[in-house]
C-alpha positions, 0 to 999 in steps of 0.5 A: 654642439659645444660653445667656445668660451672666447672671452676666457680666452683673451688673456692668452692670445696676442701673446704670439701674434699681437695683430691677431683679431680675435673680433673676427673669430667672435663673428664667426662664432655669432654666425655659427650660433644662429646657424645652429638656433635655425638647425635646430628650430626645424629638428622640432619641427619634425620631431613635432611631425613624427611625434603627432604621427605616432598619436593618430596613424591612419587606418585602411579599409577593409577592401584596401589591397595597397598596404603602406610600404606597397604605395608610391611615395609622392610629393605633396603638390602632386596629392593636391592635385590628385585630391582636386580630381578625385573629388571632381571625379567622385562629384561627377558620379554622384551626378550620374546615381543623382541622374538615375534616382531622377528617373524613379522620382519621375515614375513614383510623381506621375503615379495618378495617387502622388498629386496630393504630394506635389506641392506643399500642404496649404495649410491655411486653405485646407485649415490645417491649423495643428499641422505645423505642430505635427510636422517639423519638417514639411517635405514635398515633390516640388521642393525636392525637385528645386533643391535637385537643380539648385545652382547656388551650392544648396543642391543635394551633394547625395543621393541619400539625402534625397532619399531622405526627403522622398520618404520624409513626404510620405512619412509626414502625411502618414503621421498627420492622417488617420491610418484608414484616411485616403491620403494615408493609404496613399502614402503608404503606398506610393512609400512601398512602392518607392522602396521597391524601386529604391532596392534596384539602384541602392547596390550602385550607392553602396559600392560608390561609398565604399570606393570613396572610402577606400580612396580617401583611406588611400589618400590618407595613407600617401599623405603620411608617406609623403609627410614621412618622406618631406621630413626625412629629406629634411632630416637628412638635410639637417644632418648634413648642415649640423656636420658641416658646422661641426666641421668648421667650429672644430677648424675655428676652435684649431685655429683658436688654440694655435694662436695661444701660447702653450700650457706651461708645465706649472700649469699642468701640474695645477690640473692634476692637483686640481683634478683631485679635488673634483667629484668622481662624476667631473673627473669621469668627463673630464677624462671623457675630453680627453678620450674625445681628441684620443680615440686611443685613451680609456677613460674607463676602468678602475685605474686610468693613467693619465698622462697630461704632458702626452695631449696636444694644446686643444686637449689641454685648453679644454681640460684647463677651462673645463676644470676652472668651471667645476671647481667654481661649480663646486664652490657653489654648491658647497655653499649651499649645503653649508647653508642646509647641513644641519637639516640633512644631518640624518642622511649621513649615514646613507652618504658614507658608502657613497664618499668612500667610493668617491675618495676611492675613485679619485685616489686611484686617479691622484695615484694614477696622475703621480706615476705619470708626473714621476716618470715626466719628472715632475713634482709628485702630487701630495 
C-alpha cells in the first residue's frame, strides 16, 4: 500500500484550479491510512492463529475412523454447544458405571468379614497411637459411601477413583496388621474378592474412556476446522477490503495528478540526467514505476529504452518524486561513508567488480535515455 506524499504536491496544484481543495483529499488520505492500520491489525491476527496452528496440530485417536478433510466444518457457537452436551452426556454415563460400581460395594460391605472396614478406625479407643504414622490416608466404607452422595461438587466424578478408595481401605489394614492378624486376612480377602468382581465391570470402563477420548480428539479436530474456517473467511474479507482501498487511493491518486499541471519537457530532461547519477538498484525500481502503469514496458534486460515523453502525468509524478527521494537518500549516505572511508579502505578491491557493473548498467540506460531524447529532439545527455 503506497502512501501518497501530498505535502510535495502543494506547490503544483491550484495552478489550473485555484479553488481546488487539497484539505479534502488529505482527509480522504487519513480515512484511507486508518482503514488500511485496521486491515492490517486483523491480517496478524490471523497470521498469529495460523502461526500458533502450525506449532501444536491435533492428533486423533487411534480408533478415530473421521480424518480432517472428512469432518464437517461448523461455526464455533454450534461446537460450544455440542461440547455442553457431550460432557452432559459423557457425566450421565459415568453416573450409570457409578450405579453399577454401587452394586458390588454393596455386595463386598455386607460380606459378614467387612465390619471392621465400615467405619473409620478409633484410634484413640483401639490405642492405636502409630496408626497415623503408618497410614497417610485412612480410607473406610462409610467415608467412600458420603463422597458417593455428596451434592457440594466434592462427589467421585470417576468410577476409578472409587476403585481407588475401595483397595486404599483394605491396603492400609493390611499394611498396619501382621500378615497372620485376622484383620489382615480379612482384608486380603474381601481385596480378592473384590478384584474379581471389579474384572466384570472394568471392560464397560475402559470402553467409555476410549469413546471420551475419541470425542474429545473429534472435538479437537472441528475446533481447528472451525478456527481454520473463521480465519479464512475473514481472510477473504481482508482481501476484499485491502481491494476495494486499492481501488479508491488509485481514483484519488488520479484525481490528485489531473489537478497538477504537466511535467514540463525541462523537467524531463532533469530526470533522465538524474537518473544517471542513481545507483543501478534505484534505477532498476525506478523502472519498475514505470513498468507498474505500462504492462507493456520491460523493465529487464540489458538494455532498456526509455521513453520519458510516452508516460502519462501519474507515471511521471511518481518518477519525479521517486527520484528527488534517492538522490536525497544517496546524499546521505555518501555522507556517512565519507565519514568511515579511511576504516573501509581494505575492501577496495572487493568493491571494484561490483562499480564497473553498476557503471556498466547505468550506462547502458544513459545511452538507452539519449537515443530516445534524440529522436523526441531533446538535448542529448552529456
Amino acid at each position: 500500500m503506497e502512501e501518497m506524499d501530498f505535502d510535495s504536491l502543494i506547490p503544483y496544484l491550484g495552478t489550473v484550479n485555484p479553488g481546488f481543495e487539497i484539505e479534502a483529499f488529505k482527509d480522504d488520505l487519513q480515512l484511507i491510512l486508518f482503514k488500511v492500520d485496521e486491515l492490517e491489525k486483523r491480517v496478524k491476527e490471523v497470521e498469529q492463529v495460523y502461526d500458533d496452528q502450525s506449532k501444536k496440530q491435533p492428533t486423533t485417536s487411534k480408533g478415530s475412523t473421521l480424518g480432517k478433510d472428512e469432518r464437517p466444518v461448523n461455526g464455533l457457537k454450534k461446537l460450544q454447544q455440542d461440547a455442553c452436551n457431550r460432557e452432559a452426556a459423557a457425566a450421565k454415563r459415568m453416573q450409570q458405571l457409578i450405579g453399577q460400581f454401587g452394586i458390588i460395594l454393596r455386595q463386598i460391605t455386607q460380606h459378614k468379614w467387612a465390619w471392621p472396614f465400615l467405619q473409620p478406625v478409633d484410634v484413640k479407643a483401639l490405642g492405636l497411637h502409630d496408626y497415623h504414622k503408618v497410614i497417610d490416608k485412612p480410607m473406610d466404607f462409610s467415608t467412600i459411601k458420603k463422597q458417593m452422595e455428596a451434592a457440594d461438587g466434592t462427589a467421585y466424578k470417576h468410577v476409578r477413583e472409587i476403585c481407588a478408595d475401595v483397595r486404599l481401605v483394605f491396603k492400609n489394614a493390611m499394611k498396619y496388621n501382621d500378615e497372620k492378624s485376622d484383620i489382615h486376612v480379612m482384608a486380603k480377602t474381601l481385596l480378592r474378592k473384590f478384584e474379581e468382581k471389579w474384572l466384570q465391570l472394568y471392560p464397560k470402563v475402559t470402553e467409555e474412556e476410549e469413546r471420551l477420548q475419541q470425542e474429545e480428539a473429534e472435538a479437537q479436530i472441528d475446533m481447528q476446522l472451525a478456527k481454520e474456517a473463521a480465519n479464512a473467511k475473514m481472510a477473504r474479507e481482508i482481501s476484499c477490503e485491502l481491494f476495494e482501498v486499492d481501488m479508491y487511493l488509485e481514483e484519488l491518486r488520479a484525481s490528485v495528478i489531473s489537478k497538477c499541471r504537466k511535467i514540463s519537457t525541462e523537467e524531463k530532461r532533469k530526470m533522465a540526467a538524474a537518473l544517471d547519477k542513481l545507483p543501478v538498484e534505484d534505477v532498476d525500481k525506478a523502472l519498475e514505476i514505470v513498468a507498474q502503469y505500462d504492462p507493456n514496458f520491460q523493465s529487464k534486460g540489458d538494455l532498456v529504452d526509455l521513453d520519458l515523453d510516452a508516460q502519462n502525468e501519474s507515471t511521471l509524478w511518481k518518477l519525479k518524486f521517486f527520484v528527488k527521494d534517492a538522490l536525497e537518500a544517496q546524499a546521505r549516505s555518501s555522507a556517512i561513508v565519507d565519514v568511515d572511508n579511511n576504516q573501509d579502505r581494505s575492501n577496495n578491491n572487493n568493491g571494484n567488480n561490483n562499480n564497473s557493473n553498476n557503471k556498466k548498467r547505468k550506462k547502458e540506460i544513459c545511452t538507452a535515455l539519449a537515443r530516445t531524447a534524440k529522436k523526441k529532439g531533446l538535448k542529448p545527455l552529456s
